[in-house]
mmCIF file of the N, C-alpha and C atoms, coordinates in Angstrom:
data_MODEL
# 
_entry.id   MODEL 
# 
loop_
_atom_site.group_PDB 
_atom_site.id 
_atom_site.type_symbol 
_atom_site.label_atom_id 
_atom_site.label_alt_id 
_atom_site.label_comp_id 
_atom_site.label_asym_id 
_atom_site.label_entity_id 
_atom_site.label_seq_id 
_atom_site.pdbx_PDB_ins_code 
_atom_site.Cartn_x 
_atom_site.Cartn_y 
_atom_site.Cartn_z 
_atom_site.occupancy 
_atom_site.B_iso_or_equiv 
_atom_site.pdbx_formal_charge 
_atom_site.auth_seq_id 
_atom_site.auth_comp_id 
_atom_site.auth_asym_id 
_atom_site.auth_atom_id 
_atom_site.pdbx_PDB_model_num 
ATOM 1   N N  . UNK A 1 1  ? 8.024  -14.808 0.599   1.00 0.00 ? 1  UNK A N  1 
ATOM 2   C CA . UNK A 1 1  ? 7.509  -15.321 -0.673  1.00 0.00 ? 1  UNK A CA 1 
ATOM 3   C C  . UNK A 1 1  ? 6.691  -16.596 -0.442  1.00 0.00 ? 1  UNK A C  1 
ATOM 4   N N  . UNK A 1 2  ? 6.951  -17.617 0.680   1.00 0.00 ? 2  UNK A N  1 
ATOM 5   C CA . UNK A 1 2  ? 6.340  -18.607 1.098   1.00 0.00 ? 2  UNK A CA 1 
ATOM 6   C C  . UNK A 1 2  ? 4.811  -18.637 0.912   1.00 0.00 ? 2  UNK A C  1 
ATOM 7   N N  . UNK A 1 3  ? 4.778  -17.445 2.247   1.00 0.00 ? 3  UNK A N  1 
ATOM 8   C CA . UNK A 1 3  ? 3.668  -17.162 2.958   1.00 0.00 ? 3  UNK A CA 1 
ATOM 9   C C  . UNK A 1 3  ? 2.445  -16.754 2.022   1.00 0.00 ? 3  UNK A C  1 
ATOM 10  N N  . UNK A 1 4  ? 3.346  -16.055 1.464   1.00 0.00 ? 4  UNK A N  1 
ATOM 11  C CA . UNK A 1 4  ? 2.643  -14.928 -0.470  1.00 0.00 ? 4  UNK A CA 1 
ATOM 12  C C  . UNK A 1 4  ? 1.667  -16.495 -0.957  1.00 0.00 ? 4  UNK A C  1 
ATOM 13  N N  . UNK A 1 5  ? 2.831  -17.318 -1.429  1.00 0.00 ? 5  UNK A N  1 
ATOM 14  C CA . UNK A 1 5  ? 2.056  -18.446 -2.360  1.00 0.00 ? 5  UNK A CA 1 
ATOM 15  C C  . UNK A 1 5  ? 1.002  -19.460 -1.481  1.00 0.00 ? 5  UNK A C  1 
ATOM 16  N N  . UNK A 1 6  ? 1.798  -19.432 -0.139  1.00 0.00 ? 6  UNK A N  1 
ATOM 17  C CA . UNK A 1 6  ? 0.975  -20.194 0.646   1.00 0.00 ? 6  UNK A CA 1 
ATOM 18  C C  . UNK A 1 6  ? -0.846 -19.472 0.540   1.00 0.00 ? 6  UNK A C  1 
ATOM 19  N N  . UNK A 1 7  ? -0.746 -17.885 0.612   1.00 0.00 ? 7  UNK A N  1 
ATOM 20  C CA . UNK A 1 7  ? -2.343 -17.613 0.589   1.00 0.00 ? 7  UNK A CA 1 
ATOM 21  C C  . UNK A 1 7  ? -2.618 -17.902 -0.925  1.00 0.00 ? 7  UNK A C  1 
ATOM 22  N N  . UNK A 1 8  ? -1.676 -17.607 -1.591  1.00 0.00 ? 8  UNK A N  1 
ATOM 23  C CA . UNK A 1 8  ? -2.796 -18.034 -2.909  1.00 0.00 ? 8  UNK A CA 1 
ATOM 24  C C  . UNK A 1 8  ? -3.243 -19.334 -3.099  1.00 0.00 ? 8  UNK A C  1 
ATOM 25  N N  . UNK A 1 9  ? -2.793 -19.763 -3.151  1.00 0.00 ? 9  UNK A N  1 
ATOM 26  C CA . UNK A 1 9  ? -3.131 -21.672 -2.514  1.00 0.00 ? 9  UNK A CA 1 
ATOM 27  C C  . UNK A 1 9  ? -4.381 -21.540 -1.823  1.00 0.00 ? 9  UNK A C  1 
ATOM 28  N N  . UNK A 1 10 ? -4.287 -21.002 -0.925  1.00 0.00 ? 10 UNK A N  1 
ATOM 29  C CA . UNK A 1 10 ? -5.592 -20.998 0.470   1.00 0.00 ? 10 UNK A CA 1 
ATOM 30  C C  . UNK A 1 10 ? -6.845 -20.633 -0.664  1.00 0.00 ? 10 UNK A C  1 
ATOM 31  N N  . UNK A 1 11 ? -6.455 -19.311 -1.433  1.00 0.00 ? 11 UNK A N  1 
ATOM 32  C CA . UNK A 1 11 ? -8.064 -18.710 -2.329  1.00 0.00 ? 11 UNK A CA 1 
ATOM 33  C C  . UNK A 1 11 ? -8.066 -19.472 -3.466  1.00 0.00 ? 11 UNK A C  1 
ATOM 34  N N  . UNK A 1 12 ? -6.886 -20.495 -3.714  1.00 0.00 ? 12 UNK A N  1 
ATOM 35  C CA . UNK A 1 12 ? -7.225 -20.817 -5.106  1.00 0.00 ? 12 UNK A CA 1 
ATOM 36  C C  . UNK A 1 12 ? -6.502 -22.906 -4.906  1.00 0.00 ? 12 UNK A C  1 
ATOM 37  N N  . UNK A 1 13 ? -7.513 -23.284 -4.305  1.00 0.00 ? 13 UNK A N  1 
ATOM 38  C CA . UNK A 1 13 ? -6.851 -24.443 -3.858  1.00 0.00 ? 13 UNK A CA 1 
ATOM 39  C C  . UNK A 1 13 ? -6.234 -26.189 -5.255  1.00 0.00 ? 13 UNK A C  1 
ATOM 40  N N  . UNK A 1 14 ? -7.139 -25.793 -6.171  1.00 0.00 ? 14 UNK A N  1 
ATOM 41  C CA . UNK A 1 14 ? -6.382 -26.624 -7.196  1.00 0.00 ? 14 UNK A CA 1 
ATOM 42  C C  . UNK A 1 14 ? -4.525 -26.235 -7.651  1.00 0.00 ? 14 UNK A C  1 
ATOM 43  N N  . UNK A 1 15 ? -4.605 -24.917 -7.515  1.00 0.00 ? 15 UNK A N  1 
ATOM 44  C CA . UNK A 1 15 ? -3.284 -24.100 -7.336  1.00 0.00 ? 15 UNK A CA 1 
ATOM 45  C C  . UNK A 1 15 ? -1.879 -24.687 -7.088  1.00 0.00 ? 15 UNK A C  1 
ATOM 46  N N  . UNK A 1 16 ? -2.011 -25.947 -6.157  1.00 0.00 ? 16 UNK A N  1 
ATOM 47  C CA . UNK A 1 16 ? -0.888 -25.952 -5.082  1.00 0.00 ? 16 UNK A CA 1 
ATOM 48  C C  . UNK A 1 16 ? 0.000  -27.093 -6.224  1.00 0.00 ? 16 UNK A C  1 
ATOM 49  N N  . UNK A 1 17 ? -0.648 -28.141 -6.982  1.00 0.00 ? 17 UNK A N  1 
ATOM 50  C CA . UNK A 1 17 ? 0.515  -28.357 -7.739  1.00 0.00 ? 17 UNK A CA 1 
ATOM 51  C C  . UNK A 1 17 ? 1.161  -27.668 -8.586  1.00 0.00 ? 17 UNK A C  1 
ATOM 52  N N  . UNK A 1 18 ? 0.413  -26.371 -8.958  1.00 0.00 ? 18 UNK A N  1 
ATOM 53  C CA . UNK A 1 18 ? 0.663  -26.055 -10.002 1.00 0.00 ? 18 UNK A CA 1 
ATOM 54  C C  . UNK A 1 18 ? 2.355  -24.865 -9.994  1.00 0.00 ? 18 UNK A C  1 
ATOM 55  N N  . UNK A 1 19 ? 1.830  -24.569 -8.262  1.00 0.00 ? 19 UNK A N  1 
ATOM 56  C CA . UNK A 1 19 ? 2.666  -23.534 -7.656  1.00 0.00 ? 19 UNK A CA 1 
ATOM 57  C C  . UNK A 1 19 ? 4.334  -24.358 -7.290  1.00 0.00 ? 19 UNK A C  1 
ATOM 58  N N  . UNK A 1 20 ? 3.539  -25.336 -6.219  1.00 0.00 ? 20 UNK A N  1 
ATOM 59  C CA . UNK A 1 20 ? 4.516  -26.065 -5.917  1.00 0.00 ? 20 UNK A CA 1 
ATOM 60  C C  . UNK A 1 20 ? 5.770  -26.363 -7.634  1.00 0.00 ? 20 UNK A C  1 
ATOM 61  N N  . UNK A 1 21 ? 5.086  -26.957 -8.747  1.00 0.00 ? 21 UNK A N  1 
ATOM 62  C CA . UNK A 1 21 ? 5.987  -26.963 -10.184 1.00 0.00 ? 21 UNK A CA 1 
ATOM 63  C C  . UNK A 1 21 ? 6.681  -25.907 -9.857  1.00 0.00 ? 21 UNK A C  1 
ATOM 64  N N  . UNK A 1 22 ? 6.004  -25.267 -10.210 1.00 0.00 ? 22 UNK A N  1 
ATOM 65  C CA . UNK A 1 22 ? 6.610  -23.244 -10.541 1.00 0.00 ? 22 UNK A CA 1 
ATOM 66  C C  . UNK A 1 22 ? 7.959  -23.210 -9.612  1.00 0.00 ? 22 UNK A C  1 
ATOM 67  N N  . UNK A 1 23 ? 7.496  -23.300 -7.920  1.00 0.00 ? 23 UNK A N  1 
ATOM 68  C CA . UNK A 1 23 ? 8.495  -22.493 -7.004  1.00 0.00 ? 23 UNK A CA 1 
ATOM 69  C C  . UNK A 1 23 ? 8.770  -23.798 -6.173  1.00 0.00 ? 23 UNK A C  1 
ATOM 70  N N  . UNK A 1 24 ? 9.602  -24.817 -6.472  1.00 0.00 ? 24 UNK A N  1 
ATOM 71  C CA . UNK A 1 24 ? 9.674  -26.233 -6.026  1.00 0.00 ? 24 UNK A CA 1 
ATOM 72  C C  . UNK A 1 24 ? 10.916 -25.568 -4.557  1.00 0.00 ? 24 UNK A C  1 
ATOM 73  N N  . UNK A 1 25 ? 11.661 -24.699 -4.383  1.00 0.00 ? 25 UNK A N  1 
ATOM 74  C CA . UNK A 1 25 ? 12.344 -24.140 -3.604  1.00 0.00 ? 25 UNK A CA 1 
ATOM 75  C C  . UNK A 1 25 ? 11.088 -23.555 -2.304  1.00 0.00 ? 25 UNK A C  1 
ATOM 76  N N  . UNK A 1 26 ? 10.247 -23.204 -2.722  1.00 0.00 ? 26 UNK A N  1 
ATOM 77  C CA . UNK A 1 26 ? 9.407  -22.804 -1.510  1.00 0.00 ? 26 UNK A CA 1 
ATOM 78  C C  . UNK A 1 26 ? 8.526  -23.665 -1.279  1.00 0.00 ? 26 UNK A C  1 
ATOM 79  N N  . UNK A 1 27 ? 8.349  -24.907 -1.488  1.00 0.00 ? 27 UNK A N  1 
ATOM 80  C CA . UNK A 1 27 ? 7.551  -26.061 -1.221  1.00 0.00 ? 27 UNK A CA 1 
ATOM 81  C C  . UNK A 1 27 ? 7.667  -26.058 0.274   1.00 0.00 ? 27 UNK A C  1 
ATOM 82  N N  . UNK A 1 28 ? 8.887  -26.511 1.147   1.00 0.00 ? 28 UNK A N  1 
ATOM 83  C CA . UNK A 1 28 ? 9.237  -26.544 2.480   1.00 0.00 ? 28 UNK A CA 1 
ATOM 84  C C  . UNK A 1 28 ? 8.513  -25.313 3.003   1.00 0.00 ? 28 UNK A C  1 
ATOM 85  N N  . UNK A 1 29 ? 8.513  -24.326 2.664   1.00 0.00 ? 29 UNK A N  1 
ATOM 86  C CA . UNK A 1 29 ? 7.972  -23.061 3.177   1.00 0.00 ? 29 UNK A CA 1 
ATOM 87  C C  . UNK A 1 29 ? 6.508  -22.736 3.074   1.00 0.00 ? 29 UNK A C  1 
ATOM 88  N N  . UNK A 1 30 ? 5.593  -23.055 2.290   1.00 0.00 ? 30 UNK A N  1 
ATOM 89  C CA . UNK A 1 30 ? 4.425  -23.495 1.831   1.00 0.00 ? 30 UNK A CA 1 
ATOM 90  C C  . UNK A 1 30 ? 3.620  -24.319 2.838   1.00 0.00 ? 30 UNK A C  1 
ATOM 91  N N  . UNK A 1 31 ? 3.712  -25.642 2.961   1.00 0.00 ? 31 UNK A N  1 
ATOM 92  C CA . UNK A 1 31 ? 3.838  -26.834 3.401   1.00 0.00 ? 31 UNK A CA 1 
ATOM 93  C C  . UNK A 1 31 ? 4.115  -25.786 5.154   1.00 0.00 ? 31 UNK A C  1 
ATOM 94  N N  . UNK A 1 32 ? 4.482  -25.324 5.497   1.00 0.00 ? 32 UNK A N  1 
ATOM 95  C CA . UNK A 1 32 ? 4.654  -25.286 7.168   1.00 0.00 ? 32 UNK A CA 1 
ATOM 96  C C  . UNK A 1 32 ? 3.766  -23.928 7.331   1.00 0.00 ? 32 UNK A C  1 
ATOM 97  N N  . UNK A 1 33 ? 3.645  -22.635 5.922   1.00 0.00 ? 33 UNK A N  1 
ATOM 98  C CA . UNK A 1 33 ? 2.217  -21.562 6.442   1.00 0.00 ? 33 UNK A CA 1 
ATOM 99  C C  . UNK A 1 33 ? 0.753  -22.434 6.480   1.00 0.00 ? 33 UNK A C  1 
ATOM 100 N N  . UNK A 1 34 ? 0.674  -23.578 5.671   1.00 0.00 ? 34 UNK A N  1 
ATOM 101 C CA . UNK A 1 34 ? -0.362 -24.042 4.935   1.00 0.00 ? 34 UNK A CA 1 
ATOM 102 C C  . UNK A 1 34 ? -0.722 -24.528 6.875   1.00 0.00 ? 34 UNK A C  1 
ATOM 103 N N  . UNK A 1 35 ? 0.562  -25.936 6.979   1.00 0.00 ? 35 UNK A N  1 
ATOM 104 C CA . UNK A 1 35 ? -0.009 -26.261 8.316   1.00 0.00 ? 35 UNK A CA 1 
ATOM 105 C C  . UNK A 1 35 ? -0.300 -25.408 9.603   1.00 0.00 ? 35 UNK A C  1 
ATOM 106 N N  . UNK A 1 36 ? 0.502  -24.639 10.005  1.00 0.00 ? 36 UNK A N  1 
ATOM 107 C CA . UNK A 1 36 ? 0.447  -23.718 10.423  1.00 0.00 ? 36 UNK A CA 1 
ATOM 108 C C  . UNK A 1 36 ? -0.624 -22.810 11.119  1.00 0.00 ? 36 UNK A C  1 
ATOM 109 N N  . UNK A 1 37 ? -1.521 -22.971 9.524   1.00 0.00 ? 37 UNK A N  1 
ATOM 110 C CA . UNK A 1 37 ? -3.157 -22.072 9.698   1.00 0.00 ? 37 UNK A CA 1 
ATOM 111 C C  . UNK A 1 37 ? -4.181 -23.015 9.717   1.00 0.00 ? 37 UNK A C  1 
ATOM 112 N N  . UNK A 1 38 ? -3.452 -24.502 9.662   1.00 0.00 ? 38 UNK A N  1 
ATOM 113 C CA . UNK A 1 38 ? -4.722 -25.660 9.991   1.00 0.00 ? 38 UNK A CA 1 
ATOM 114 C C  . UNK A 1 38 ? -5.520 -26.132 8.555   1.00 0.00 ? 38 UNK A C  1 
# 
């Protein structure tokens, strides 16, 4: 599910607070695909 929000983030980059609100449990998980892919 991380990885899932992490790409939508990537195509939709104002996104990430909005996601991060939403799924505050996959923040940690987010945060390490995001770095991850640079």
């Amino acid at each position: 599910m991380a990885k899932y929000l992490a790409y939508q983030i990537i195509l939709h980059k104002p996104m990430y607070n909005n996601i991060i609100a939403r799924f505050p449990k996959y923040k940690e998980g987010i945060d390490k695909v995001l770095d991850d892919m640079g």
